[in-house]
VOGU-3710 file (C-alpha; in Angstrom, 3 decimals, decimal comma):
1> xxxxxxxxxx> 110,593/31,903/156,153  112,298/28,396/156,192  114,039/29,244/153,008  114,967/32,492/153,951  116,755/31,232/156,860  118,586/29,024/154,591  119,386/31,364/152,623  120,347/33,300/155,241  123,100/30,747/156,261  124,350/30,376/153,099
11> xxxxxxxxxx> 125,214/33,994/153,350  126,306/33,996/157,151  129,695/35,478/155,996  127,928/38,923/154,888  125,656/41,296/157,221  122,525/39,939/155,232  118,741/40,782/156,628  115,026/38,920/156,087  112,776/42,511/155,012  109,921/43,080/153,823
21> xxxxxxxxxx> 105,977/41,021/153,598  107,482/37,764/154,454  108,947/38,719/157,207  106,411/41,280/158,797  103,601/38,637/158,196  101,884/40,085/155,628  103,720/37,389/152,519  101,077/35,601/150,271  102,290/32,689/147,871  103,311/35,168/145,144
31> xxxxxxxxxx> 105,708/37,756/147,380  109,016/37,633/146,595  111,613/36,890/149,943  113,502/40,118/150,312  116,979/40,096/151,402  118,603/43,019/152,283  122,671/42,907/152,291  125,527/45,369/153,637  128,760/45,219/152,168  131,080/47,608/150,725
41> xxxxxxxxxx> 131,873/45,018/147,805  128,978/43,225/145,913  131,287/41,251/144,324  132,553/39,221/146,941  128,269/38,287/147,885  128,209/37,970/144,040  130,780/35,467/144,200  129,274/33,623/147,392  126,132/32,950/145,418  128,061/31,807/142,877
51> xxxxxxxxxx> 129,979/29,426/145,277  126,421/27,806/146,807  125,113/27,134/143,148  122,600/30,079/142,927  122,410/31,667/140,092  121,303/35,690/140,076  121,230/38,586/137,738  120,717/42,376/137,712  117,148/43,375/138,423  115,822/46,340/138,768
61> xxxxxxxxxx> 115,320/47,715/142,813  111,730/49,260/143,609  111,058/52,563/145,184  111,538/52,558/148,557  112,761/54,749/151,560  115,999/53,067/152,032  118,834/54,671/149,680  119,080/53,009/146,299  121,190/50,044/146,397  124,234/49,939/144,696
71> xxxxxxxxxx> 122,645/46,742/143,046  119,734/44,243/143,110  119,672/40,890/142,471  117,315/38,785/141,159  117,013/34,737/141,983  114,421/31,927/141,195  115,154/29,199/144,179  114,073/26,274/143,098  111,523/24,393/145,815  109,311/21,276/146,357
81> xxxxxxxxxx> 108,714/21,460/142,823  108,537/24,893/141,995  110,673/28,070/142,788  110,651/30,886/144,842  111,603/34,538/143,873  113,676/36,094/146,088  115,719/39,571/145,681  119,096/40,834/147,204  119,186/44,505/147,628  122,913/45,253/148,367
91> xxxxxxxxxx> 123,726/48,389/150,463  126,627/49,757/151,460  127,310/49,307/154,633  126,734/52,719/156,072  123,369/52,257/155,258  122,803/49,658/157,937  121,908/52,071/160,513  118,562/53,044/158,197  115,824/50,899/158,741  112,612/53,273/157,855
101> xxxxxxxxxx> 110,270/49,916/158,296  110,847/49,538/161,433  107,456/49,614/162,988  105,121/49,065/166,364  103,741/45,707/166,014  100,284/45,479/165,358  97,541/42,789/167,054  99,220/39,968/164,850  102,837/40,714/164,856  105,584/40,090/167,070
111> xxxxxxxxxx> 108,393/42,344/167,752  110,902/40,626/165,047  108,246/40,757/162,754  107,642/44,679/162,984  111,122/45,055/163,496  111,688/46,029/159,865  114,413/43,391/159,368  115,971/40,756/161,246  119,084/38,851/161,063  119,706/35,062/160,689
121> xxxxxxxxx> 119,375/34,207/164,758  116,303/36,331/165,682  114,518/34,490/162,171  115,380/30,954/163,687  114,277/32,086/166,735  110,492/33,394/165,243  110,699/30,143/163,418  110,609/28,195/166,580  107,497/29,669/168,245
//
């Protein structure tokens, strides 16, 4: 979660979410951090990874019950030694009002964490309890 939120920052410019297992506390060491992003123009995130030295390409999105995005992308962040997948599903930004894993937390979640995504100040905030 520390590297999402750093990633997170880096991105502070777009409307860009934490999603999926690492967020809702069920991550293991080979789950990929999901990102979700809205913005009409993927170019201009495209271009902000470009600009903080991360370097991406086209992958393909799974199935899910959000609408398809008008792109993924694929990174490989390189940490303490190793790297750590992460993908960017970009959706346009009238899809932000969809968030079909939104959930009621069970015995081991919080609320941010069945919240389905969160933003960069609610993940600092789980990160300090």
């Amino acid at each position: 979660r520390t590297l999402a939120l750093e990633l997170l920052e880096a991105l502070d410019a777009f409307d860009v979410f934490l999603a999926g297992a690492v967020l809702n506390g069920a991550a293991h060491e080979d789950s990929v951090i999901v990102l979700e992003a809205f913005c009409d123009d993927p170019k201009a995130l495209e271009a902000a990874l470009m600009d903080a030295g991360l370097a991406f390409e086209a992958v393909d999105a799974p199935q899910s019950n959000m609408p398809d995005p008008m792109e993924s992308l694929g990174l490989l962040v390189p940490v303490r030694g190793g790297c750590e997948a992460v993908r960017i599903d970009v959706y346009e930004t009238r899809d932000r009002s969809r968030n079909p894993y939104r959930s009621t937390p069970d015995a081991n979640q919080t609320d941010a964490e069945a919240a389905g995504r969160v933003d960069r100040r609610t993940l600092a905030e789980l990160l300090r309890r």
